[in-house]
Every structure is written in structure tokens, then in C-alpha cells.
N, C-alpha and C positions, 0 to 999 in steps of 0.2 A: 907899574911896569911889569909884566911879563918874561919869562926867562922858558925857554923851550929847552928839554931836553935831547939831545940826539944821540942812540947808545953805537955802537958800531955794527952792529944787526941791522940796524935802519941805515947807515951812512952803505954797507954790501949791497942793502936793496935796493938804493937806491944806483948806487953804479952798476946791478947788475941790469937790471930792467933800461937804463941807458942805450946798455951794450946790446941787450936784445933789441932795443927799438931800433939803434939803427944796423943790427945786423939784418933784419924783416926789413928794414924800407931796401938796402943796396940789394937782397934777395928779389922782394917785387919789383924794383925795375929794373932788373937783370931780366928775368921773365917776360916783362910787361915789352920794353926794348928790343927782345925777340920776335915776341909774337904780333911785334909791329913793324920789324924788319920782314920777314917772309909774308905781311898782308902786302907791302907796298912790294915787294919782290927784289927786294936787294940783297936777302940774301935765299940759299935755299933751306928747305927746313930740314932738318937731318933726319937719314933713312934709319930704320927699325935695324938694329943691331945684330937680333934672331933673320933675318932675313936671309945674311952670308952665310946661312950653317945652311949645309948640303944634308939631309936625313933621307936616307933610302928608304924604301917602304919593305926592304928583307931585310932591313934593321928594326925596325919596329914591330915586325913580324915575330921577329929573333926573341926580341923584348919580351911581346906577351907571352910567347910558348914557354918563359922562361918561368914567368911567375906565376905560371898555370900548375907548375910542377913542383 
């Protein structure tokens, strides 16, 4: 007969790696769920965040003369 030992290092890693697997699986098909809802068109895919920012071009102008100096 055989007696396995388990210390509590092993019993952590093995609940940690648990909790990772299924944090990674509810992660990929949160994603996967997405990028299947805007193929089929139900929903829309969300717009570039930097998009709303207004940047003049005599602000960037502003910019470089700034660190020219």
C-alpha cells in the first residue's frame, strides 16, 4: 500500500492554478462572446476612446516649441 504525501505548498497550488484556470476560461469567453456578437451584428463594437479628445494642431505646435527650448 502506498501513502502519498500532500504538504500545503502543494494543496496552494493546486487551488491556485484552479482559480487561474477558470479565471482564463470566464476571460476567453467574455472576449470570444464579443468578438461574436459584432461578427453576427448584434451588437456594435465600441469606438476608440482617444477618438473624443479634440487636439488642435497650435496645441501641438505649443508642445514642440516647448521642448525645443
Amino acid at each position: 500500500m502506498h501513502f502519498l504525501y500532500f504538504d500545503p505548498g502543494l494543496g496552494a497550488m493546486v487551488i491556485q492554478a484552479i482559480v487561474a484556470a477558470v479565471a482564463g476560461v470566464l476571460l476567453f469567453s467574455k472576449n470570444l462572446m464579443y468578438k461574436i456578437k459584432v461578427f453576427l451584428r448584434v451588437s456594435k463594437p465600441e469606438d476608440d476612446v482617444f477618438d473624443d479628445i479634440d487636439v488642435k494642431e497650435s496645441d501641438i505646435e505649443s508642445k514642440s516649441n516647448s521642448d525645443k527650448q
